[in-house]
N, C-alpha and C positions, 0 to 999 in steps of 0.2 A: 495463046489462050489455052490450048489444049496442055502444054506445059502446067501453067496452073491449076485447071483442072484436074491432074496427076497429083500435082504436090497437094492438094487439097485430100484430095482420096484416102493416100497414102497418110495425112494426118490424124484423120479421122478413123483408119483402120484403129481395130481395138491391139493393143499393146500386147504382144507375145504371140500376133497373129500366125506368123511365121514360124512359129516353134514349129517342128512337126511331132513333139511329144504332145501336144494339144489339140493334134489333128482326128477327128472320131472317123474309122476307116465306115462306117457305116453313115452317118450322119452328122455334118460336121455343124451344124444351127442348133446351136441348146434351144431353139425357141421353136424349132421347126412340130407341126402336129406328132411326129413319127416320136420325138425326141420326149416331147411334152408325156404322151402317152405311156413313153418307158419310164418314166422318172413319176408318171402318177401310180402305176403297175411296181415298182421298186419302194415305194411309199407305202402302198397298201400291202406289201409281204410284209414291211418291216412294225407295221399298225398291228395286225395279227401276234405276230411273234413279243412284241412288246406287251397287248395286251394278255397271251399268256403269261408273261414275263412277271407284270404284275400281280394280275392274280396270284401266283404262287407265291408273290412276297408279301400279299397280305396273311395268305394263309401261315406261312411262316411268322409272319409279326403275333398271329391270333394266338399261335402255337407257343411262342416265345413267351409272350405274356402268361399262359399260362402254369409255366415251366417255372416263371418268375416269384409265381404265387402258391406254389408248392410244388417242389424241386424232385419228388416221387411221381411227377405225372406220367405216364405214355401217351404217346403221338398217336393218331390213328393210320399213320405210315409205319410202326413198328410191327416189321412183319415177323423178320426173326434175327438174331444179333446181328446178321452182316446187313441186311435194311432195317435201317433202324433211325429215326432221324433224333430221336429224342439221345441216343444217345452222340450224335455229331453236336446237338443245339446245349451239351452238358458238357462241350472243350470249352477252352480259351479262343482257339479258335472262329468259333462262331459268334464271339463277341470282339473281334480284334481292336476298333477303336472303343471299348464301352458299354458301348450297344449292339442291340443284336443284328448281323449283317442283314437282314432282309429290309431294315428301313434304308438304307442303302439301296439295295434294289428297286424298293419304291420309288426313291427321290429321279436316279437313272431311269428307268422306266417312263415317267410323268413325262422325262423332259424330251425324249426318245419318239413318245408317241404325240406328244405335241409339235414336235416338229414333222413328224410325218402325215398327220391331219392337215396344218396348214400346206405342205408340199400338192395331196391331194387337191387341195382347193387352188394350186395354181400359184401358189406362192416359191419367190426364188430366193434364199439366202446368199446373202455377200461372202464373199470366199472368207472372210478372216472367222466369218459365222460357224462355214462349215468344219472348217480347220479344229477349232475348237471343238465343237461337235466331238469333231473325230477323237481329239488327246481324249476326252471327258470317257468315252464308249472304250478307245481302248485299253483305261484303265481299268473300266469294270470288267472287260474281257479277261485281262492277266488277273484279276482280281477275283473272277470265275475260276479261273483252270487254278492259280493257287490252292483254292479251296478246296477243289476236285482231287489237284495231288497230295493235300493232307489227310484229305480223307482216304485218299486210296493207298497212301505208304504210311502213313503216322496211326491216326485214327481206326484206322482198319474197321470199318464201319462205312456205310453208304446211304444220303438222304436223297429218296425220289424227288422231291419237290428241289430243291438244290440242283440232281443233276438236269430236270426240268430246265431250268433258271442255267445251267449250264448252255444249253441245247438252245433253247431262246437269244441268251448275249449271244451267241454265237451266231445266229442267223442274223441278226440286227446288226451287227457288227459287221458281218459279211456284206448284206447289202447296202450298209450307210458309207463301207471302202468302197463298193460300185457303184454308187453315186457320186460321190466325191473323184474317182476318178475318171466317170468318163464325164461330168462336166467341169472336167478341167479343178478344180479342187488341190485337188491331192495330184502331185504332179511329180513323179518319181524321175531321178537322174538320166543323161545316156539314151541306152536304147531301152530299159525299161520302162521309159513313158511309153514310146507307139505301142510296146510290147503289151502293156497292162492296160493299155485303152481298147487295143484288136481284143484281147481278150472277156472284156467283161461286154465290150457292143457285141462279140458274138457268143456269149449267155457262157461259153466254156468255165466261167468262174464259179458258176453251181457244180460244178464237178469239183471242186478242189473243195469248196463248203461240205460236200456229201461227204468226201473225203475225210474229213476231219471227225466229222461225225462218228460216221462207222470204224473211223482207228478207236477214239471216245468206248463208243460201243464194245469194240474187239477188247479191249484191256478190262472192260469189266469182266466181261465172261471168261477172258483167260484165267482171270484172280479168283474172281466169287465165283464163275457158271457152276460146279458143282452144290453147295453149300447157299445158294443165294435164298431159298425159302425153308432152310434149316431153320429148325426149331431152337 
């Protein structure tokens, strides 16, 4: 009896229990209050940053449309040639499929902050969900620093709202990988699972996020700091 009761148990266990790359060194119950609470707190950073995210892409779309309807406009971001958005939203660039990249941003955005509203309210997506999630984010990420390094080697020119929208995918992006991987999601090879799950259950992964940040930061000011509000 107790035999079957075993083989019963052990059926029932959920499939890859045993991995220890999916073991949370902090809390190993995705469903546990403690668990719940992070992943509501990792939702609402990511609702923030989204809806700045947005915001700056409508204002960009306002901006574009403008530009569309007479091609002499100035931005109310053109501060002096090296910020200057009107003349980044005047490449090719800033239209690469067509249209102007910040409806792109919108669409990313929408889908970003809908997912993180329902996560708030308690809702669990299916892993193939968040997977996806993730390709979708990280294309807008390289799709961000792209534009950032055309503007900063090519362009030579720099749009606040852009690096905004930089600064934003980035944080969303950052927390939607801490999500995904410490509920098991995103499930990296070897010893980089335990390695990348210890890491984000004990918060160290906002260190590498700031990290990137202020490299971002540092390369503007090495380029432009002198010349940034030249005339």
């Amino acid at each position: 009896m107790t035999s079957v009761t075993e083989d019963s148990a052990q059926a029932t266990r959920p499939r890859g229990d045993d991995d220890p790359s999916l073991h949370d060194p902090v809390d190993d119950d995705p469903t546990s209050p403690a668990r719940v609470a992070w992943r509501r707190r990792t939702a609402i950073e990511m609702v923030v940053s989204g809806v700045l995210g947005l915001i700056t892409s409508f204002v960009l779309s306002i901006e574009a449309w403008r530009l569309a309807k007479d091609p002499q406009a100035t931005f109310s971001c053109d501060f002096s040639s090296v910020i200057s958005c009107s003349t980044v939203a005047k490449t090719w660039q800033a239209e690469l499929l067509g249209f102007p990249n910040a409806f792109l941003g919108i669409a990313f955005e929408v889908v970003v902050i809908t997912i993180s509203v329902a996560a708030i309210g308690g809702v669990r997506f299916p892993r193939w969900f968040m997977l996806g999630t993730q390709v979708l984010y990280t294309i807008a990420l390289a799709f961000a620093y792209w534009l950032f390094l055309q503007s900063y080697f090519v362009i030579g020119a720099l749009c606040p709202w852009c690096l905004l929208i930089t600064a934003t995918t980035t944080l969303v992006w950052a927390g939607l990988t801490r999500w995904n991987i410490r509920d098991g999601h995103l499930r990296l090879p070897g010893r980089a699972g335990p390695w990348s799950r210890g890491l984000v259950a004990s918060g160290y992964d906002w260190y590498l996020t700031i990290a990137v940040l202020v490299v971002l930061v540092a390369a503007i000011l090495l380029k432009y700091g002198p010349v940034l509000l030249a005339s």
